[in-house]
N, C-alpha and C positions, 0 to 999 in steps of 0.2 A: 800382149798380155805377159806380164813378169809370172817367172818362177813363183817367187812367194805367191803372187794371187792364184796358180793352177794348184799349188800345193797346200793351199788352203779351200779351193774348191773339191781337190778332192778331198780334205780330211773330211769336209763338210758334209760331202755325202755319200765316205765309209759311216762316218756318225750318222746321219739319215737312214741308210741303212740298217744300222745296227740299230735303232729304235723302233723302226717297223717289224724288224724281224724277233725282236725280242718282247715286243708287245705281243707279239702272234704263238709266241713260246708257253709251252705249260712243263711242268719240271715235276719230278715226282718224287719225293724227300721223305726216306724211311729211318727213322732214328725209334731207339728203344727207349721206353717211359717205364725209371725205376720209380716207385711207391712203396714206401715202407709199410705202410699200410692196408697193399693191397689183399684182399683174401688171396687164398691159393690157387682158386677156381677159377681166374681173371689171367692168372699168369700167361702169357702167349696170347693172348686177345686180341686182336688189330681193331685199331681206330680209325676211320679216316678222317680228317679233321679240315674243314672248306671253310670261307669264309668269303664276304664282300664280293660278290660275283659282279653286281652292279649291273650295264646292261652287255658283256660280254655274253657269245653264244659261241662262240666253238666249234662251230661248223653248225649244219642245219640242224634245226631243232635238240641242240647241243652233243648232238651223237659225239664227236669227237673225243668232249670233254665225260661223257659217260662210260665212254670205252674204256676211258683211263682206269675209271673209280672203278669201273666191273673188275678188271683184271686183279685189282688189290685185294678180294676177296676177304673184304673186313668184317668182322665182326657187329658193329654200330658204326654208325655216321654222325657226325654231329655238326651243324651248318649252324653259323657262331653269327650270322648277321648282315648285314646291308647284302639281303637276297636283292635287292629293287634298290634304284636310286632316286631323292628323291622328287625327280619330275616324270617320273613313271606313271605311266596310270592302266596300263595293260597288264594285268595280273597275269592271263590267262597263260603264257610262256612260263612265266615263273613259278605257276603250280605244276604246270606239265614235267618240268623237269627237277622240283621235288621228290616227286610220284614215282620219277624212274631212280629217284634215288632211294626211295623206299624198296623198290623192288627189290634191290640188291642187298640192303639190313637194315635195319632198326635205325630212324631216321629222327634228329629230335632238332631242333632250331628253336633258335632263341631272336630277337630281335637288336638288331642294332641301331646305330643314331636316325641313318635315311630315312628309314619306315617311319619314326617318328613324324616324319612332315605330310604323312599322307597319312593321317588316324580309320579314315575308310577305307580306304583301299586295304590297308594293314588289316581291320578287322573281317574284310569279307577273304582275304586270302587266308587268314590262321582259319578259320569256318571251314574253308575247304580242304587248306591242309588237315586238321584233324578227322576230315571224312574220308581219304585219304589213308588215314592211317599214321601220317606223319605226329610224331608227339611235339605240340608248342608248349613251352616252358617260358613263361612269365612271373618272374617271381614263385615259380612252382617246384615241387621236388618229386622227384620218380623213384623207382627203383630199379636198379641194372642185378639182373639176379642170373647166375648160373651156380645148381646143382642147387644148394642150403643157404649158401653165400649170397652177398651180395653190396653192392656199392650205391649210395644214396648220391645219386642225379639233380645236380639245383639249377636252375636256369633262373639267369637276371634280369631284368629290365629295369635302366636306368632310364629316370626323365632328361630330357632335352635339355635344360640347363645344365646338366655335366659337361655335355658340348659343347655348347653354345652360349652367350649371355645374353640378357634383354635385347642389347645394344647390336646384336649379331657378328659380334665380336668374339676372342677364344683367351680375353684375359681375364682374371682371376676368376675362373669358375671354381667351382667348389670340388670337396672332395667328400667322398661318402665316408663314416664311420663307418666302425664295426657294428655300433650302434644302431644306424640306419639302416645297415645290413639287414639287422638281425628283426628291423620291422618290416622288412620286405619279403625276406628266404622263412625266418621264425631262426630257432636255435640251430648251429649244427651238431648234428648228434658226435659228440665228443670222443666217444668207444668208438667210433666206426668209422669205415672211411668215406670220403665228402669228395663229389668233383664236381667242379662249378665252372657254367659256363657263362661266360661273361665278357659282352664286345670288346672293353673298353681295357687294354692292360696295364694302364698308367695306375690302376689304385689296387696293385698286385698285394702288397704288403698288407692291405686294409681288409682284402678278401682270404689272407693266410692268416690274419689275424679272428678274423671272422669266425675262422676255422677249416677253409679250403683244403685238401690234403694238394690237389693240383687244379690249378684253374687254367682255363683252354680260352683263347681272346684270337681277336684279327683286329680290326680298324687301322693299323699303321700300315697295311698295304706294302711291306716290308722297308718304310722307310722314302718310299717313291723312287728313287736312287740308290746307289750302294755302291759303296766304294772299298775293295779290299783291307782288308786288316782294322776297316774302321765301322762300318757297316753303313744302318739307314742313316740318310742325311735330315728328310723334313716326316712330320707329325702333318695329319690332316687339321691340327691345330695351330700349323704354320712354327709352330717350334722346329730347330736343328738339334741335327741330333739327339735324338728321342733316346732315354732310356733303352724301353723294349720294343723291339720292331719283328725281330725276328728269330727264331730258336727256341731251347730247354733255358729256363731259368732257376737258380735255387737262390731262397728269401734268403735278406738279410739276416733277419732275425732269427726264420727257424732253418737258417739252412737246408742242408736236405732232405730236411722232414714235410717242406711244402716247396711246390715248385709252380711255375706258370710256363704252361705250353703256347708260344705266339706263332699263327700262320702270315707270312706276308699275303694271303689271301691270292683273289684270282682276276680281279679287277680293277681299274684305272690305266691312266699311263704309267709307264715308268720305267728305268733305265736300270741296265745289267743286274736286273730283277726281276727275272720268270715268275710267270703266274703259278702258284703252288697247289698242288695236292700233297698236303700231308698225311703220313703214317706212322701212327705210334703205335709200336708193338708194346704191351704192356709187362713189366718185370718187378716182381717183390722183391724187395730190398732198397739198398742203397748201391751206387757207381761204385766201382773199382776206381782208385787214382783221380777221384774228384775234388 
């Protein structure tokens, strides 16, 4: 056997290695969330912010991955989608470890593309989730209230064709207005501040147009790869190099008057890209040197 072939067998399986071990990784990523708009009463708030768990578990009946979230000592939770993947048909795991995420604060989820493919399943698990305690947001809006104050909560649900087309293909799907937004959420109250959560963060600009002050999304699973200085490489829409995959974003348009927060979420494969638990500490104003 030549050099070259041992020295290629073993790159082959430090990269083999590095793929098992880094699928097995959970990484815990605290950045501060400036909003100009935030009340006063919000300031210092922690987030944690989950997304696409899919069918990872974390050790047995997710302990692992709940140890994590306890120690973060957040404020609200907010689980942004693809809890189930979707040829799941076993709920029962994935409400149990809702539940404990309720335990620990204020728990709200929204739905992402997966659940869409299983419309029962999806409906008897928000049933439970909301007995539970857990709040489901469907085109719905809450209220996030400390002291007098408070922040107007909108949760999206996008149909399956944003996804996907007829043809189960990912070319020229559509894109939502502000418009269409605004028939699904209703108005955003314009005086006040607006957080929207919403799987999908490719129509970032249409949801800050909408009226988002910050909208919170996962789906790019941060890109599936990532490559320094460059970041995510593919889109679950088979697209390179995706826009937003992962991080604080400030719009085009309204700068740092609206921003979109993406998790590369905590499920699939993927390469020198830990599964995330995000934190955002909440901050009025706008960045220093942004």
């Amino acid at each position: 056997m030549s050099k070259k072939t041992v020295f290629g067998l073993l790159l082959a399986s430090v990269g083999a290695g590095c793929f098992l071990v880094g699928n097995r990784e959970v990484k815990v990523n605290k950045k501060e969330l400036y909003c100009p708009r935030l009340p006063k009463s919000f300031e210092g708030k922690r987030l944690l912010i989950l997304s696409d768990l899919h069918k990872k578990r974390y050790g047995d009946s997710f302990n692992n991955l709940m140890a994590y979230c306890k120690c973060q000592s957040p404020d609200y939770i907010f689980f942004l989608g693809d809890l189930f993947s979707r040829d799941e048909t076993d709920m029962r795991p994935k409400a149990y470890f809702m539940s404990c995420l309720q335990s620990i604060a204020p728990t709200y989820y929204i739905v992402g593309n997966h659940e869409l493919f299983q419309p029962e399943c999806l409906a008897a698990l928000c049933e439970k989730l909301k007995q539970m305690g857990v709040t489901v947001l469907c085109n719905q809006k809450v209220r996030l209230t400390q002291n007098s104050e408070h922040i107007n909560l909108y949760g999206l649900k996008l149909p399956l064709r944003y996804y996907i087309n007829s043809s189960w293909h990912y070319s020229d799907l559509p894109v939502p207005s502000a418009d269409y937004l605004e028939s699904k959420l209703g108005k955003a109250e314009k005086d006040q501040c607006n957080f929207l959560l919403a799987h999908n963060p490719f129509f970032f600009e249409q949801y800050a147009k909408w009226g988002a002050d910050v909208t919170f999304s996962g789906h790019c699973h941060g890109g599936i790869v990532r490559i320094p200085l460059i970041g995510g490489v593919l889109s679950p829409e088979r697209k390179f190099f995706p826009k937003y995959t992962k991080g604080i974003y400030n719009s085009k348009i309204y700068a740092q008057q609206r921003k979109l927060v993406v998790t590369s979420g905590l499920g699939k494969l993927r390469f020198n890209n830990p599964s995330e638990i995000l934190v955002c500490t909440l901050r009025k104003g706008c960045e220093k040197n942004a």
